[in-house]
N, C-alpha and C positions, 0 to 999 in steps of 0.2 A: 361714396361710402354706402354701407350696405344702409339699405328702409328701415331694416330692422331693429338696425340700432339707432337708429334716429326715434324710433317708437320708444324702443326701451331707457333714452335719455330721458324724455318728456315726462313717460310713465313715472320714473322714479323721482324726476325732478318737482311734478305737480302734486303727486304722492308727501314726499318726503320736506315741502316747502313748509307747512304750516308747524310741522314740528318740531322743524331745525330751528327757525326765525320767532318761533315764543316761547317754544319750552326749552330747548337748548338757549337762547339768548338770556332767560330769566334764570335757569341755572348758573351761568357765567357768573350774573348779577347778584346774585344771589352769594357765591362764595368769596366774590369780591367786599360784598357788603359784611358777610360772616368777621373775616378778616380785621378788617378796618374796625368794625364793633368791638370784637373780643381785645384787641390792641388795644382800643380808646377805653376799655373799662380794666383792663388789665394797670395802663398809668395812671388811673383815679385811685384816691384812697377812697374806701368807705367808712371813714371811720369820721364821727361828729364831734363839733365843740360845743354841740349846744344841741339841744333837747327838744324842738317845740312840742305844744300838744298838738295830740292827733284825734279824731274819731274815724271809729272805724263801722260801716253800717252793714246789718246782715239781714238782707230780707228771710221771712221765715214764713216759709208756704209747707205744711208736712212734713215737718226735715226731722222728725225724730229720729231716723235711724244714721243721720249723718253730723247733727248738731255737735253733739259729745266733742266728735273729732274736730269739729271745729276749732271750737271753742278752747281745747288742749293745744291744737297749735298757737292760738293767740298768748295762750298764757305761758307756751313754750319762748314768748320773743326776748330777742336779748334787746330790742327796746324797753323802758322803765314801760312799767305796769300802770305808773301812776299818772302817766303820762297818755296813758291811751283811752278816751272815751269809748266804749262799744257799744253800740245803739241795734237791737233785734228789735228787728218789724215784723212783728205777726198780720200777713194779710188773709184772713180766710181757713185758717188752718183746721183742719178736722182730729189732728191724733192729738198724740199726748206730747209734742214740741215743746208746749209751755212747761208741764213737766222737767223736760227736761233740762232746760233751764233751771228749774228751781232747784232741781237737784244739785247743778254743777253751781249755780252761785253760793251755796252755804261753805263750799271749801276752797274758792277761789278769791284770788287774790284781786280779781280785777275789777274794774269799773262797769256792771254792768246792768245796763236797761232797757226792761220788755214794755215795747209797746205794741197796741193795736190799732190797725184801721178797720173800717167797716168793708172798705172796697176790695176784693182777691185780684193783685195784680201787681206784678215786679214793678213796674214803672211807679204806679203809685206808694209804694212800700220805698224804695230809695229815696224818691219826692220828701217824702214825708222826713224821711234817714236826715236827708240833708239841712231840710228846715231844722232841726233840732241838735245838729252837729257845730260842734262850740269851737273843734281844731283849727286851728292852720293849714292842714294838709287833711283833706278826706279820702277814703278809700272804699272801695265798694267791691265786697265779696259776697258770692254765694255761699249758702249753708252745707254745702257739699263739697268746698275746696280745704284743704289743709295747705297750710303755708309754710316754706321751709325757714328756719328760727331767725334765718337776719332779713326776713321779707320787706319788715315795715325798717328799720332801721336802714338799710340799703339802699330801698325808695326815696326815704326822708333825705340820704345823704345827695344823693341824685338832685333834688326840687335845691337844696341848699347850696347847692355848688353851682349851677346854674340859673339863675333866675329867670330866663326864657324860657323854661319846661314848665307846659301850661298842666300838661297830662300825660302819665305814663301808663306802660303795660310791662308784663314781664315775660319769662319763661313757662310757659303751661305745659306740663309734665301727664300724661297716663299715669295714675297708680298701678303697680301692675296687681295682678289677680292672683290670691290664693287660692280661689274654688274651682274645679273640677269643671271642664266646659268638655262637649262633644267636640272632638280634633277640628271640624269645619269653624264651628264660632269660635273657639281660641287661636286659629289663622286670623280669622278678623280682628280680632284683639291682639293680636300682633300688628297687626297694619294698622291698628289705627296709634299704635303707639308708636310706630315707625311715623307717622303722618304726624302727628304732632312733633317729634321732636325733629324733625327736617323743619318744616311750616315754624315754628317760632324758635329752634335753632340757627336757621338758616334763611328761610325766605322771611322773616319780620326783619331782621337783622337789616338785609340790604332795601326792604323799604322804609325802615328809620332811617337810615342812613343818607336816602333822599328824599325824605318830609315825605313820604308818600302812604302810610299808614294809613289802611280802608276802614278798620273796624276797632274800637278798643276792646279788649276780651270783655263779655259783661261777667266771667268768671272772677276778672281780679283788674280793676281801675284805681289808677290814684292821681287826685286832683288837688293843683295849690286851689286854693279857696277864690281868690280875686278871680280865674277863668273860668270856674265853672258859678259863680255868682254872674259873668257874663252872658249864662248862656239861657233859655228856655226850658233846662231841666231836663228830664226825659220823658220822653213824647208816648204817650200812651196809644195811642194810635197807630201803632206799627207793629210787628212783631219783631223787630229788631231795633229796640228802643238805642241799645247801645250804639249802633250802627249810625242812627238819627244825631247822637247827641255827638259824637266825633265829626258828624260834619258843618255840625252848630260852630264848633270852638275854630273848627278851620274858617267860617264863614264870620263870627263874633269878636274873635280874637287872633287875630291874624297876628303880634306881636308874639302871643308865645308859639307854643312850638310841641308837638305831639310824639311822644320817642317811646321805644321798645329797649329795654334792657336786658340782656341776658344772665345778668346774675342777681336779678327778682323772679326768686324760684316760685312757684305755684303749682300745687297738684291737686288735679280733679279725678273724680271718677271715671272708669270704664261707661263705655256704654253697654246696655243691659240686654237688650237683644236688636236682631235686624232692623226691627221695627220700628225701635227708638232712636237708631242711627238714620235713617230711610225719613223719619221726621224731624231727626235736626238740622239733616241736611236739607229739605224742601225749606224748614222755617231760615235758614240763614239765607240761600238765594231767594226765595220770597221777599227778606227782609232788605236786602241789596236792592232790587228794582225798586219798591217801596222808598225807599227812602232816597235814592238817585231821584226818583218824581217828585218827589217835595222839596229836592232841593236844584232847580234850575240854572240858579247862576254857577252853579262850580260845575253842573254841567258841560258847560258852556266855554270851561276853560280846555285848552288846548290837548290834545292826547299826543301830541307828538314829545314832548317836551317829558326828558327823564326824569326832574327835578322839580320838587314841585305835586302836591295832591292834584289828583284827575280823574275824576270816579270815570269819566269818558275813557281812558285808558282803561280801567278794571272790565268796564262794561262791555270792552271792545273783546275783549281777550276772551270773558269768561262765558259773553253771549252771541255775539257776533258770530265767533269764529267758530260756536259750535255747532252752528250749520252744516258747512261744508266738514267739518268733523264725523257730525253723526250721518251726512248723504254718505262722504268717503267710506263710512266701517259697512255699510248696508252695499253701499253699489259696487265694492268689488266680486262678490261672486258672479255679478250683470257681465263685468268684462268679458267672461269664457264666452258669451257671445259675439264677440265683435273680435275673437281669435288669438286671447291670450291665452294662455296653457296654465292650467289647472299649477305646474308647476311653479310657474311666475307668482300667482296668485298668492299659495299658500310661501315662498321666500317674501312677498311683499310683507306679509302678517310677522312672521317670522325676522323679519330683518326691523318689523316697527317693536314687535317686545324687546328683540335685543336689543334697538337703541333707548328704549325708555326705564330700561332693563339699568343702561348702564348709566342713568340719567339716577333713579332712582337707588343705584352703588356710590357715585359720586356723592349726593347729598348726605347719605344717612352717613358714609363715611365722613364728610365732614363735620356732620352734627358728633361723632362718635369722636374724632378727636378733640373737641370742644369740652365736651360732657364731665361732670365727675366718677369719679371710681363708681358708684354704686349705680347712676344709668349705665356707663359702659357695661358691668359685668351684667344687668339685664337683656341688656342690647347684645352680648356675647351669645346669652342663652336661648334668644329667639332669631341669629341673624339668617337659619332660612327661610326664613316667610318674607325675605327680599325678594328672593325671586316671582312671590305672590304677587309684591304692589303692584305693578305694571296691571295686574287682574282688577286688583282693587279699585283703583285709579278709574277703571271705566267703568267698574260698576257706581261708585260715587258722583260721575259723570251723568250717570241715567239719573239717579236721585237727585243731583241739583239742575238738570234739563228738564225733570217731571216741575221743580219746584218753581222752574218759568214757566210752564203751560198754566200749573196753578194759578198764577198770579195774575194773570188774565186770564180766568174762570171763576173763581171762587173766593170772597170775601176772605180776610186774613183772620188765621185765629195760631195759639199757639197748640190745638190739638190737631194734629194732622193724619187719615186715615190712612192707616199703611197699606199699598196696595197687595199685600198679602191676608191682609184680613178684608178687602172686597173683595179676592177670590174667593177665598173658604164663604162667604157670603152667600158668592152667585152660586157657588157650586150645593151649599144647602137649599136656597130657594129652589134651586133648578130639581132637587130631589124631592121637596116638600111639594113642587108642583107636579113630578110626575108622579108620587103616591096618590093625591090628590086622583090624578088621570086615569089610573091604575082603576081605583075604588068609582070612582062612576062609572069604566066599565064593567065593572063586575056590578052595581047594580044595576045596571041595565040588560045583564047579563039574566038575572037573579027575575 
């Protein structure tokens, strides 16, 4: 047979292995797991014979201009009102938060109380939340999420039908954006709304499905009381406190049992420019190595095994592999030296968008027939910026590959420099140094 195609097997077959065998595999897994979900919450009732109380805890760091909203979906729940503790924790706050609080509790019906710590810090604002939470079932939401009206009642119905569900999570939704964006940042904001509602449409789906939930959203957590009294609380020492305390309950409480529901709706915010996507993405892979190191024995358990948590398995996929990932995207144009033709090359690139291409059609189509009426007709009005993800996807790849070099280089914090503002940096030092140069020699000129 001819050489040549012996070359051309190899090429495609060492090319095309890593992403048939984790991203094509995890998609399979993924729509299998979607299935199986939406079925098993599809023959559950949600509906309750009994009422417990709840507290509901809201850290409050600056959040006046998202509070209001808050706080209107709490009092939009078809849970009783009277039945719900809400406990705001002001850590540190500089605007008018408190405020606005005062405002909305003179005509609200619900139970609500501000307190203060001295220390600015999520970890400790929750800590504090939970010490003082009276419910049976706790929940922990940021000041920037709106809930959809049967959020806490659906949860509750969830912990009460099963009594092995230590901690859940739910559906995390993009609000979509009314304001005016330049065409390039509302591409992005298409893709990250398409990224979320695949990612907790569809990829949480099939790892509840096999106990294998990495992180509970620190956007929207709900905890029976008896597991997370099991646990160390959330760890302030990390930047992904949340991160930390999901693999306490798998490590402390191995009886219950940690699951994703898809009709525990939750909507957060857009992200607000590059820069704050560029550092939420460094702080979540930050917060994954971080907290995989502190916790060695689950480590330790096996990656082969589908069933079953294995931060070893996450670690493998999300760091490992992304070596030969990111050698592969950089050393194909190296081949035209060793005699592959410029055309090979550019169908290799080409034949890898179209499969991720169709990778990234498959999911959001699944999340889309899953979806209610009002994501769908969202999802309608932005579905060409599918052809974007495949873009998106590597540029999110460099931001959580920056967020590994970070993590061994630089102490953790939750501010993280965007590397577009050390450019514009270097590029004014580099200006102010040559004015500088400029002006000594003209007096020496002089």
């Amino acid at each position: 047979m001819n050489p040549y195609f012996y070359a051309l097997a190899i090429f495609w077959s060492v090319w095309l292995l890593v992403p048939i065998l984790v991203d094509g595999f995890s998609m399979g897994l993924g729509l299998v797991g979607a299935v199986i979900s939406r079925w098993n919450t599809r023959r559950q009732s949600s509906r309750l014979d009994f009422y417990p109380p709840v507290s509901i805890i809201i850290p409050v760091h600056n959040s006046a201009d998202t509070l209001r909203g808050c706080l209107t979906s709490l009092e939009e729940q078809t849970y009783p009102s009277h039945l719900m503790q809400i406990l705001l924790i002001n850590n540190g706050s500089t605007d008018n938060s408190q405020q606005v609080f005062l405002d909305f509790q003179e005509t609200s019906r619900l139970n609500l109380y501000w307190h203060s710590i001295q220390v600015a810090g999520k970890s400790w604002a929750l800590n504090a939340g939970i010490h003082l939470a009276e419910g049976q079932y706790i929940f922990n939401i940021d000041s920037d999420v709106t809930l959809h009206p049967t959020t806490i009642e659906r949860s509750v119905a969830h912990f009460e039908r099963d009594p092995r569900l230590g901690a859940i999570t739910g559906f995390i939704e993009i609000l979509p954006e009314d304001e005016a964006h330049p065409f390039w940042f509302q591409q992005i904001l298409n893709c990250e709304y398409l990224e979320y509602l695949t990612v907790f449409g569809i990829g949480r789906s099939y790892q509840s499905l096999f106990r294998s939930i990495y992180t509970l959203s620190g956007a929207f957590t709900a905890f029976r009381r008896e597991a997370l009294a099991a646990t160390l609380l959330y760890n302030a020492e990390t930047v992904s406190e949340d991160t930390d305390l999901t693999f306490q309950l798998y490590e402390r409480t191995p009886s219950f049992r940690v699951a994703n529901f898809p009709d525990v709706r939750i909507y957060v915010q857009p992200i607000t420019s590059l820069a704050a996507l560029y550092s939420q993405r460094v702080r979540w892979q930050r917060g994954q190595l971080e907290v995989s190191a502190l916790h060695k024995k689950l480590i330790r358990q096996r990656a082969s095994s589908l069933l079953g948590f294995s931060p070893a398995r996450t670690l493998l996929v999300d760091h490992t592999l992304s070596f030969p990932r990111l050698v592969w995207m950089f050393f194909l144009p190296i081949l035209m030296t060793f005699g592959y033709s410029l055309s090979l090359l550019v169908a290799a690139y080409l034949f890898m968008y179209l499969f991720y291409l169709m990778l990234e059609t498959t999911w959001a189509g699944a999340a889309y027939a899953f979806a209610d009426d009002q994501t769908r007709a969202h999802v309608r009005r932005i579905w060409p910026s599918v052809f974007l993800m495949p873009l998106y996807r590597v540029m999110i790849f460099f931001f959580r590959f920056s967020g590994f070099l970070i993590a061994l280089t630089e102490p953790g914090t939750w501010r993280i420099t965007s590397p577009l503002w050390q450019i514009q940096a270097g590029l004014m030092d580099l200006r102010l140094r040559w004015r500088l140069f400029l002006r000594s020699i003209r007096r020496q000129e002089e």
